[in-house]
C-alpha positions, 0 to 999 in steps of 0.5 A: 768109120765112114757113115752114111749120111742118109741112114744118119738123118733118118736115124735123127728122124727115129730119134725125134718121133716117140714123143709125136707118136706118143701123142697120136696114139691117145687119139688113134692107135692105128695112126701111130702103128703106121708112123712107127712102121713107115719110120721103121721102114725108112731106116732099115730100107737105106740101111740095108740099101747101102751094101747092095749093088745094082737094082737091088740099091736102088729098090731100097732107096725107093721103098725108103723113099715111098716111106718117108712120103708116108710118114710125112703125110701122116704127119701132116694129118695127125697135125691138122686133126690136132692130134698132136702140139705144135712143139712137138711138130715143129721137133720133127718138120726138119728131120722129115724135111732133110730125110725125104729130100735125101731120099729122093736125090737117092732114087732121083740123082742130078745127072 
């Protein structure tokens, strides 16, 4: 099965999130639904991405892109308002890291 590699990180991403969007929702409700929709998005965007052509690909890529930003930076927030612990931070930084900078090598490619 050939697998994309993108849509592979971003699903560690999905993967390692529950437990720091457990958290942020004891302290804010509407922070965690915009981290859970942010991450939806980044998945289900380069999912769908991947079999289009075209434009269509590369608004995708960008939309998961756009996501990935977001979420990072709710993240970000939710860790400077101590809403969630450092453990629980540290388990997610590198699966942001790795799928934002995959993300935009996906909208912005060496030439």
């Amino acid at each position: 099965m050939n697998r994309f590699e993108a849509l592979e990180v971003a699903m560690q991403l999905v993967e390692a999130m529950p437990k720091v969007i457990e958290q942020v929702a004891r302290h804010d409700k509407n922070m965690a639904t915009q981290m859970k929709d942010a991450l939806g998005s980044i998945a289900a965007n380069l999912g769908e991405g991947s079999l289009r052509r075209g434009k269509d690909r590369g608004y995708h890529y960008s939309v998961a892109a756009g996501s990935a930003e977001e979420l990072a930076v709710w993240v970000r927030i939710a860790r400077a308002w101590r809403h969630v612990d450092e453990q629980s931070y540290a388990g997610v930084a590198e699966f942001l890291d790795r799928t934002n900078a995959i993300c935009y090598r996906l909208v912005n490619p060496r030439p």
